[in-house]
Gaussian input, Z-matrix of N, CA and C with variables (Angstrom, degrees):
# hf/3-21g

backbone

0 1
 N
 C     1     B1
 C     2     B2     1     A1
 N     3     B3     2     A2     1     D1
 C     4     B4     3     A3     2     D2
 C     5     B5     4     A4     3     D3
 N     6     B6     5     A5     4     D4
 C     7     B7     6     A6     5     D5
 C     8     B8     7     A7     6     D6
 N     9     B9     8     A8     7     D7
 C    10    B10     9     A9     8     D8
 C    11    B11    10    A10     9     D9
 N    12    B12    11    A11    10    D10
 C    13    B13    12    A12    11    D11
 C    14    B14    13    A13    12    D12
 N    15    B15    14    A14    13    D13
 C    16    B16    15    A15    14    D14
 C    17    B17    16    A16    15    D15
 N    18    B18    17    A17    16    D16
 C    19    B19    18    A18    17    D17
 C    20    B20    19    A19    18    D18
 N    21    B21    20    A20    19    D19
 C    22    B22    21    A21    20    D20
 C    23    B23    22    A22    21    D21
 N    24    B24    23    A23    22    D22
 C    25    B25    24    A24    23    D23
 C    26    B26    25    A25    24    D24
 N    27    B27    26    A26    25    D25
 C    28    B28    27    A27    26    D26
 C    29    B29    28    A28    27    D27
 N    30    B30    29    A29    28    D28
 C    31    B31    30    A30    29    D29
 C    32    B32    31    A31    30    D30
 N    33    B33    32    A32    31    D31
 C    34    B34    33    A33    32    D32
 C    35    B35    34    A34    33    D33
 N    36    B36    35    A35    34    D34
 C    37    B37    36    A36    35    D35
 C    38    B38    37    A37    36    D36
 N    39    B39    38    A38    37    D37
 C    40    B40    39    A39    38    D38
 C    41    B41    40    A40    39    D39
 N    42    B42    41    A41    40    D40
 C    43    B43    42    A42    41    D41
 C    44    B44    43    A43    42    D42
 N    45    B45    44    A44    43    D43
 C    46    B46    45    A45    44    D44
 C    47    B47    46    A46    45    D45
 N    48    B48    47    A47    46    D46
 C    49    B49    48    A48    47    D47
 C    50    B50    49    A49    48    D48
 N    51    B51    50    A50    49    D49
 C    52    B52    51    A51    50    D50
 C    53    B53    52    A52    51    D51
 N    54    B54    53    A53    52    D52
 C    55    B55    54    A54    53    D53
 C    56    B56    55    A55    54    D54
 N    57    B57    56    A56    55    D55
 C    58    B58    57    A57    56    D56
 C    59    B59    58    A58    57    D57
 N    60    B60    59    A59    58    D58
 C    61    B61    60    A60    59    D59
 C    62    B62    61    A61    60    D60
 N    63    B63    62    A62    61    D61
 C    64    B64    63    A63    62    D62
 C    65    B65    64    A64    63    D63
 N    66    B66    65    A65    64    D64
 C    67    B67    66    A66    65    D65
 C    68    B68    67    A67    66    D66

   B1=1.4797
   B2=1.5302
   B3=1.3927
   B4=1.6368
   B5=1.7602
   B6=1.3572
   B7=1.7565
   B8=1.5321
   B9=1.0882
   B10=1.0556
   B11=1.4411
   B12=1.4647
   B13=1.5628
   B14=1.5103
   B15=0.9198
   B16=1.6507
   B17=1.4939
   B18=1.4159
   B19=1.3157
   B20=1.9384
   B21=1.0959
   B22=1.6500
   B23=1.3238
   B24=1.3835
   B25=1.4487
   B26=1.8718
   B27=0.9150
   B28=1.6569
   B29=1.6125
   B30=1.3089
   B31=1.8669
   B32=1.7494
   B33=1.0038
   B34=1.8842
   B35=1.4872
   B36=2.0153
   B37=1.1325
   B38=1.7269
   B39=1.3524
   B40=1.4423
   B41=1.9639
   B42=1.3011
   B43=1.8794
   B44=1.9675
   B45=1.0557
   B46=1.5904
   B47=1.1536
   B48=1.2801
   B49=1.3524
   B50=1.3130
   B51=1.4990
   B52=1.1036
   B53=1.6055
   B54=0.7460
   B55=2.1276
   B56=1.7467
   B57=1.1910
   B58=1.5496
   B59=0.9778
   B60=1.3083
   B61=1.7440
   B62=1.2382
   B63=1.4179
   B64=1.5217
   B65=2.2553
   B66=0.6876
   B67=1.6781
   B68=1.2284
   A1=110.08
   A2=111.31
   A3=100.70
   A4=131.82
   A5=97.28
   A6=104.79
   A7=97.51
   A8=129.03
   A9=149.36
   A10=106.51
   A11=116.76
   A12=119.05
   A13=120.90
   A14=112.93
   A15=133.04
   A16=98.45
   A17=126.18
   A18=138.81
   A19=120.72
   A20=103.73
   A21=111.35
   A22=95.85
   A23=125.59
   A24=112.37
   A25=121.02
   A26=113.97
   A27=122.15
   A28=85.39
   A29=118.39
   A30=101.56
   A31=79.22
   A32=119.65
   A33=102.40
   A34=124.57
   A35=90.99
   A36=118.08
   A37=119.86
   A38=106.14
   A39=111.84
   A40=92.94
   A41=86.03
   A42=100.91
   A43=110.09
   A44=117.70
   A45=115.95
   A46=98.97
   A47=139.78
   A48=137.98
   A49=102.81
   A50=133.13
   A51=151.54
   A52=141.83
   A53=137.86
   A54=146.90
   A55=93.42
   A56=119.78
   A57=98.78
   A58=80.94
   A59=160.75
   A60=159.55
   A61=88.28
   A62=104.57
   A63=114.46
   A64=93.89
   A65=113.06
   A66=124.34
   A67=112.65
   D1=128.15
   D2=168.94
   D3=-67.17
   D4=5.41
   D5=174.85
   D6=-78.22
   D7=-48.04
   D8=-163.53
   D9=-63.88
   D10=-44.44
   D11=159.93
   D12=-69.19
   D13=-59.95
   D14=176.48
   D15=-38.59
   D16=-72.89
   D17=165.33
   D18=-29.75
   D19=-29.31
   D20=174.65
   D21=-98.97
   D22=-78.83
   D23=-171.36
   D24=-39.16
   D25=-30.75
   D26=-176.20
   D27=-73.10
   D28=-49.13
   D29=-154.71
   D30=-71.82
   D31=-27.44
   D32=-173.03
   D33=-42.84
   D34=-65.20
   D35=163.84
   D36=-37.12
   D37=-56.85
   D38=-174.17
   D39=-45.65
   D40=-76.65
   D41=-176.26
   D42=-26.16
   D43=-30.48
   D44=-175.07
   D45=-109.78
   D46=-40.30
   D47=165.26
   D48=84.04
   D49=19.98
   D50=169.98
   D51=-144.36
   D52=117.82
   D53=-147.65
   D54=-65.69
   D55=23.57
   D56=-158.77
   D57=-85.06
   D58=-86.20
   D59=103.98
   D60=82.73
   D61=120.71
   D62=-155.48
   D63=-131.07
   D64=56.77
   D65=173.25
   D66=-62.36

């Protein structure tokens, strides 16, 4: 499911708090 992606990458994002994060 793409919630399921969307949902991890955002908690990533949240966690670095920065776009450098290259997915």
């Amino acid at each position: 499911m793409v919630i399921i992606v969307t949902t991890k990458w955002l908690l990533i994002t949240r966690t670095l708090g920065s776009h450098e994060t290259s997915f």
